[in-house]
C-alpha positions as CSV (number, residue, x, y, z in Angstrom):
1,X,-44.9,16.8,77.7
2,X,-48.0,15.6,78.9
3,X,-50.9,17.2,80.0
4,X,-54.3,15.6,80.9
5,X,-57.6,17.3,80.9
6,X,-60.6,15.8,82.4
7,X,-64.6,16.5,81.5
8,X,-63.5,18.9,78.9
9,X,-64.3,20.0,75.3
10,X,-62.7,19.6,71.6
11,X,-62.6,23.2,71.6
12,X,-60.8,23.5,74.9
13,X,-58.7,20.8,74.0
14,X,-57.6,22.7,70.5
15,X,-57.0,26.1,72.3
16,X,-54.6,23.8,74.9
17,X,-52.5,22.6,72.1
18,X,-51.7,26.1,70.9
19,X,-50.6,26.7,74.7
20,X,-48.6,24.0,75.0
21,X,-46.8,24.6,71.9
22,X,-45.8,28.1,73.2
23,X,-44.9,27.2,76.2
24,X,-42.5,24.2,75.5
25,X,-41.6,25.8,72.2
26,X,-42.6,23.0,69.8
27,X,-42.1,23.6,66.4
28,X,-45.1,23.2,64.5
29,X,-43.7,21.0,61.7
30,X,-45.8,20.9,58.5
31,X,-48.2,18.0,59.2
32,X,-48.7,15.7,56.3
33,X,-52.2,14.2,58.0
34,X,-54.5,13.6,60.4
35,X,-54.3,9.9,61.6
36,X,-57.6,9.1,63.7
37,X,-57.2,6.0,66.0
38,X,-60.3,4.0,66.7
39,X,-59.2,1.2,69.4
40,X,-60.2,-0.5,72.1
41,X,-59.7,0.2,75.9
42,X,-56.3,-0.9,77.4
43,X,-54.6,-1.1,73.6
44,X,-53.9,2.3,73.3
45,X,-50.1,2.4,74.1
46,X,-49.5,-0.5,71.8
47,X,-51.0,1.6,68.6
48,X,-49.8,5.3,70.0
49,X,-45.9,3.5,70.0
50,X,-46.4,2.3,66.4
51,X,-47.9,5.7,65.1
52,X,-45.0,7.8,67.3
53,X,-42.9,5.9,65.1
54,X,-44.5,5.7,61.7
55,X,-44.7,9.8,62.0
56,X,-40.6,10.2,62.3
57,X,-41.4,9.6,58.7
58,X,-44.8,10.6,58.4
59,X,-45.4,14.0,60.6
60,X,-49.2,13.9,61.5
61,X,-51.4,14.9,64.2
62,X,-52.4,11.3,65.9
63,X,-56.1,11.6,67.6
64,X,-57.2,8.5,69.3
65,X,-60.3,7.7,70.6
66,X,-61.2,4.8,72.8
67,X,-64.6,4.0,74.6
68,X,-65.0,4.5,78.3
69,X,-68.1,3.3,80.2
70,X,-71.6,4.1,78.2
71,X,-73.5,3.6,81.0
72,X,-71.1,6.4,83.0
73,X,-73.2,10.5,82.6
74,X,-71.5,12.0,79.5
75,X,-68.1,13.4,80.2
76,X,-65.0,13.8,77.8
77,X,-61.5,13.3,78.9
78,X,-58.2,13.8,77.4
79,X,-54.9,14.1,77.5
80,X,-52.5,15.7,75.5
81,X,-48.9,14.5,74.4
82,X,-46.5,16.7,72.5
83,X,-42.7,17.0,72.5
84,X,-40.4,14.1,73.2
85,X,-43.7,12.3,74.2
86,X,-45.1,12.3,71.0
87,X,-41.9,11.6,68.2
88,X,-42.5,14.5,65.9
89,X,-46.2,14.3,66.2
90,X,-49.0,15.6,68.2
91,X,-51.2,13.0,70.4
92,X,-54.7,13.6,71.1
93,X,-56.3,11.2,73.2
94,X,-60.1,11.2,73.9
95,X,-61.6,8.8,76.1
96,X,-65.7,9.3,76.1
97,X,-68.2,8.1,78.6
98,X,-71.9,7.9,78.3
99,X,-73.5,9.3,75.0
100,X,-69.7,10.1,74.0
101,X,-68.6,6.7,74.4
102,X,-69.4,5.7,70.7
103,X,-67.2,6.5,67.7
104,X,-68.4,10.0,66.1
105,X,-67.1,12.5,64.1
106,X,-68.1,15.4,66.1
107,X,-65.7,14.3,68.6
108,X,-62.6,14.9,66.2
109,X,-64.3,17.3,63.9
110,X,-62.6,20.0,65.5
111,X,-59.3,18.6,66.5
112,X,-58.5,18.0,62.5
113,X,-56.0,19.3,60.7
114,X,-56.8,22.0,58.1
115,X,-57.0,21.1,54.8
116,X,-55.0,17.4,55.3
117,X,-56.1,14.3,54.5
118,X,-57.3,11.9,57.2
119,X,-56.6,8.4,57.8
120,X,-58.5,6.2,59.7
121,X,-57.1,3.3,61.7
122,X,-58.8,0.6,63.5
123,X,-55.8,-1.5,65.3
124,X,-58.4,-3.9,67.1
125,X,-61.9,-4.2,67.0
126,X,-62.6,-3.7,63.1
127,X,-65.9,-2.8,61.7
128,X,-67.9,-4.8,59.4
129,X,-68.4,-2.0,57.2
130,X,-65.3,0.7,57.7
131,X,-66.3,3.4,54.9
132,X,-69.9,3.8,56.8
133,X,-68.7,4.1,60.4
134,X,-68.8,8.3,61.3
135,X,-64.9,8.1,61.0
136,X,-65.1,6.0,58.0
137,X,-67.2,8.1,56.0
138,X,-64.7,11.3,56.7
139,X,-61.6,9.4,56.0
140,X,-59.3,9.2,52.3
141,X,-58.0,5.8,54.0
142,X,-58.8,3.1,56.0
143,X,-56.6,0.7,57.6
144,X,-57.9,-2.3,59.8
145,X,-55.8,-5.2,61.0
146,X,-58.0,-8.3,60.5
147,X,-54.6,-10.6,62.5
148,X,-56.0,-9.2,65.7
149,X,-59.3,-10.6,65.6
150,X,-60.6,-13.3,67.4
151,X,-61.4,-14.9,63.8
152,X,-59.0,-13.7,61.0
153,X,-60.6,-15.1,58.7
154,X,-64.3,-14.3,59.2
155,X,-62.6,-10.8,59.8
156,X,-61.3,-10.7,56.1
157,X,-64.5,-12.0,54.7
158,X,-66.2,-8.7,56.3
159,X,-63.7,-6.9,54.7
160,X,-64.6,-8.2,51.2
161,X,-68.1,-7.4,51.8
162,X,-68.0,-4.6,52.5
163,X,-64.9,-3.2,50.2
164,X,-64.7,0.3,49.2
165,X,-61.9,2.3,47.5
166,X,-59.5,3.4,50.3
167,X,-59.8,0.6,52.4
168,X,-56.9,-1.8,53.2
169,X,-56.1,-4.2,55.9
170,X,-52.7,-5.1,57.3
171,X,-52.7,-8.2,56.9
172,X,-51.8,-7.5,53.2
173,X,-49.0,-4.8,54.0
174,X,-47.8,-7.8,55.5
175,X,-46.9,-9.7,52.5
176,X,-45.1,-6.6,50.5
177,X,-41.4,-8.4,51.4
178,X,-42.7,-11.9,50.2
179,X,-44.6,-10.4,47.3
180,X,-41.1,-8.6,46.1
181,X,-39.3,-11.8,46.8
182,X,-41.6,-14.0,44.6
183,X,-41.8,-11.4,41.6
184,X,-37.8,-10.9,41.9
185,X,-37.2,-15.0,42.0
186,X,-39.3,-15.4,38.8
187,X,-37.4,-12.8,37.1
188,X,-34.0,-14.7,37.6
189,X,-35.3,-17.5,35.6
190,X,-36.4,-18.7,32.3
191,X,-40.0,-18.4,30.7
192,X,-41.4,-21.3,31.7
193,X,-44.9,-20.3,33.4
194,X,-45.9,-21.4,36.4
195,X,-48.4,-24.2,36.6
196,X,-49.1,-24.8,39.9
197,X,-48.6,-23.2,43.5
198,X,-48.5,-24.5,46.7
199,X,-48.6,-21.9,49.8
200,X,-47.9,-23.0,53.2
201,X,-49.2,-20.9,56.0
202,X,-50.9,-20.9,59.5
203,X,-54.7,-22.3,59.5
204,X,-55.8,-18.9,61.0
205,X,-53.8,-16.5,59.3
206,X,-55.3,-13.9,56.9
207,X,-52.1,-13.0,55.3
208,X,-51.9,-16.7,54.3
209,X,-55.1,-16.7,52.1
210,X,-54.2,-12.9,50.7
211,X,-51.0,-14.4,48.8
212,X,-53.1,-17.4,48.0
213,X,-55.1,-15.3,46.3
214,X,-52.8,-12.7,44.7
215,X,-50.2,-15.8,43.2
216,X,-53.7,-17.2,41.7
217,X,-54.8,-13.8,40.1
218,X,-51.7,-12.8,39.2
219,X,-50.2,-16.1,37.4
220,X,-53.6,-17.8,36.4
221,X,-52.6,-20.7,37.9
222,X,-54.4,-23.4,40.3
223,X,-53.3,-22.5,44.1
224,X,-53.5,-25.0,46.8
225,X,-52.9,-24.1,50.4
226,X,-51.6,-26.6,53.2
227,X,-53.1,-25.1,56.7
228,X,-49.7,-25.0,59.4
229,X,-49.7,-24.3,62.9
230,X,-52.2,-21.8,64.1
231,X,-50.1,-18.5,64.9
232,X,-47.1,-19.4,62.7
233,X,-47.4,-17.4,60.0
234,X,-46.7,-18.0,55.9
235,X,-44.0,-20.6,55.6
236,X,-43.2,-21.3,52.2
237,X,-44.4,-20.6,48.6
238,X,-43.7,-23.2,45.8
239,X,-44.3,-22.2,42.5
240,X,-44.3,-25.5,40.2
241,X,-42.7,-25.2,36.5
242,X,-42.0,-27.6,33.9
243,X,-38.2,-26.6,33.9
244,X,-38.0,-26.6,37.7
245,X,-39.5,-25.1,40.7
246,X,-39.1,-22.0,42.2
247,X,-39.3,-22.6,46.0
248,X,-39.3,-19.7,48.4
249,X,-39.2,-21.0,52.6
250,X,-39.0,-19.3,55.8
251,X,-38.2,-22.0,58.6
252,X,-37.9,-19.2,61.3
253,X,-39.0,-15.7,61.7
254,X,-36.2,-13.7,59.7
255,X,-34.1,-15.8,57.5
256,X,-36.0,-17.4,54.1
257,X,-34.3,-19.6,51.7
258,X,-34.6,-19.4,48.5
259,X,-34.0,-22.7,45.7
260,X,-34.3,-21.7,42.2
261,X,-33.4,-24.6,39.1
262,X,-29.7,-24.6,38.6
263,X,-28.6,-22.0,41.3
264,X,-27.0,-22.5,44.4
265,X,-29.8,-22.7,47.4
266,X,-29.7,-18.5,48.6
267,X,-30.3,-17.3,52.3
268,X,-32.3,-14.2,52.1
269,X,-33.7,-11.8,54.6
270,X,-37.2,-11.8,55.3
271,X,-38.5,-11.1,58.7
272,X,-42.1,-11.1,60.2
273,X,-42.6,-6.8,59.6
274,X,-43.2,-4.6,62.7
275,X,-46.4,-2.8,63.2
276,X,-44.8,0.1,62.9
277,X,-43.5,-0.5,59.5
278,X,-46.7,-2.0,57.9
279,X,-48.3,1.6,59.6
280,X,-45.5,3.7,58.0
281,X,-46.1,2.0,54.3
282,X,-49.7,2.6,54.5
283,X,-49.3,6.3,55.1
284,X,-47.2,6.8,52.4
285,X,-49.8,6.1,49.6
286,X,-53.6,8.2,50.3
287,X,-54.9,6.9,46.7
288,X,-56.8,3.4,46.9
289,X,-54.7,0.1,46.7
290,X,-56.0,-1.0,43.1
291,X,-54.4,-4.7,43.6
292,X,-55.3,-5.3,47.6
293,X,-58.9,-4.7,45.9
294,X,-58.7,-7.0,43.1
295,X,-56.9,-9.5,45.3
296,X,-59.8,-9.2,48.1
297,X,-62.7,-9.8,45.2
298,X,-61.4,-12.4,44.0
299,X,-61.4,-14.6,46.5
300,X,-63.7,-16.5,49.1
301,X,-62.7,-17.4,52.5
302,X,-62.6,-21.2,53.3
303,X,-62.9,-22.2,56.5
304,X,-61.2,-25.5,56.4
305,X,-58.0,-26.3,57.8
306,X,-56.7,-29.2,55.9
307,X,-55.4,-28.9,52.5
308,X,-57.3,-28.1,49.7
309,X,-57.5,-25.7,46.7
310,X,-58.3,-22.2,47.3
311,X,-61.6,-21.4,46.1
312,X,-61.6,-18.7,44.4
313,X,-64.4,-16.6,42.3
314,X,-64.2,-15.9,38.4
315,X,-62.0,-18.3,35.5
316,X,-58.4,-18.5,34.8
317,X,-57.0,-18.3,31.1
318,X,-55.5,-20.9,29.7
319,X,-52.4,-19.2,29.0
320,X,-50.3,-18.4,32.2
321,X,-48.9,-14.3,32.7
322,X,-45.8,-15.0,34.6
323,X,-44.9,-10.6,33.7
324,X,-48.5,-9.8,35.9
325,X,-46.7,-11.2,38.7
326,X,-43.3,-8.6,38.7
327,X,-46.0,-6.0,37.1
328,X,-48.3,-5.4,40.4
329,X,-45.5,-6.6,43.2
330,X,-43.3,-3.3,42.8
């Protein structure tokens, strides 16, 4: 069910919920959390699908709020989605003109869930600073998506900056399937520490210069990364050993090989990972993601795109820790 409500208030808006829910007889499920949407005008059906989804697993109410014009007399509209409309959540959408345009927290502070934790969400449009935006500063978590900006990279670098506890970005949920794959690989195999890695990976992707930086942190070793096509993604990791490499490639989207020393060449799945998934693997954790914020110190962004090592902030010890890398991937 739908219901749209034009030049209305959050209180009206509440007390229309509560009808709705009678009327239609919705069950009011137990609602895990409040996930607050902060988006961009004409990309709101691309993050409500995702978060219809990601709340089959993670009930929640979903309020999201997108800018109308400022230069429009103050007005609030809304509209309302509950039932088969909204999976087995509750939508709350609040588009703002004038003075209401702008992101604030007295536009949600009554919509909020009792007692729940809230998770903020910027799906485009990031903020340099999320934890001191109005939503930031009320939110347990804060997710960004630094692959939709215009400059990925300059995007993460904000991100560093400007790093508090709770924050994450998706371009690291990103890498949890390659991150498992790498940890599991080195675990088939002898002692031997890794001396070397080589990461291959698209010139403008974020993602790219995360598992740079996480294979460098976590097995103290040197890290080069060869720039690829713009828009194509990671595209193989080699981790270089003096009893034989450990090579992990995806050629297309889903299907990665795998060559370890001695074995047979494997064929693994790893697919690209759907919005909706990355969404529904954020909401599962409310604490702060202790290695996405060691990984995102530790580096600085280069903005070159031919090869070259990763620069990367603090010193190595000599003695590579091939356990750290199993130890934070799981």
């Amino acid at each position: 069910m739908i219901v749209d409500l034009s030049d209305t208030t959050t209180a009206k808006i509440s007390k229309k919920i509560m009808t709705l829910r009678e009327q239609s007889g919705v069950i009011a499920l137990s609602r895990v959390l409040t996930l607050v949407v902060v988006t961009r005008s004409g990309f709101e059906e691309e993050a409500i699908e995702a978060a219809n989804e990601a709340s089959r697993e993670h009930p929640c109410r979903i309020i999201v709020l997108t800018a109308g014009e400022a230069s429009a007399p103050n007005r609030l509209d809304a509209q309302i989605r509950v039932g088969g409309d909204a999976g087995v959540s509750e939508v709350v959408i609040l588009r703002g003109y004038g003075e209401l345009a702008a992101e604030s927290e007295s536009l949600v502070a009554g919509l909020l869930l009792p007692d729940a934790p809230i998770v903020a969400w910027w799906p485009r449009g990031a903020p340099n600073d999320a934890s001191e935006t109005p939503i930031g500063r009320i939110a347990h978590r804060r997710i960004t998506d630094s692959a939709n900006e215009a400059e990925p990279r300059a995007a993460l670098e904000n991100i560093r900056n400007a790093y508090r506890a709770g924050d994450t970005d998706l371009a690291w949920t990103r890498l949890t399937n390659w991150r498992m794959q790498l940890a599991a690989a080195l675990d088939h195999v002898d002692s031997s520490p890794v001396t070397a890695v080589t990461v291959a990976g698209a010139s403008d992707s974020a993602s790219t210069v995360l598992l740079a930086a996480w294979l460098k942190l976590s097995l103290e070793a040197p890290v080069t990364v060869v720039a690829e096509r713009a828009g194509t993604g990671i595209r193989s990791v080699r981790l270089c050993r003096d009893t034989g490499d450990v090579q992990l490639t995806r050629p297309d989207r889903s299907v990665a090989e795998l060559t370890q020393p001695g074995q047979p060449t494997q064929r693994i799945s790893l697919p690209r990972r759907t919005l909706k998934d990355c969404l529904a693997e954020e909401l599962r954790r409310l604490d702060a993601d202790e290695v996405f914020g060691e990984t995102l110190r530790s580096l600085e962004i280069s903005r070159g795109d031919q090869k070259s090592s990763l620069p990367l902030t603090g010193t190595a010890d000599s003695r590579p820790n091939r356990d750290s890398l199993s130890q934070v991937a799981v």
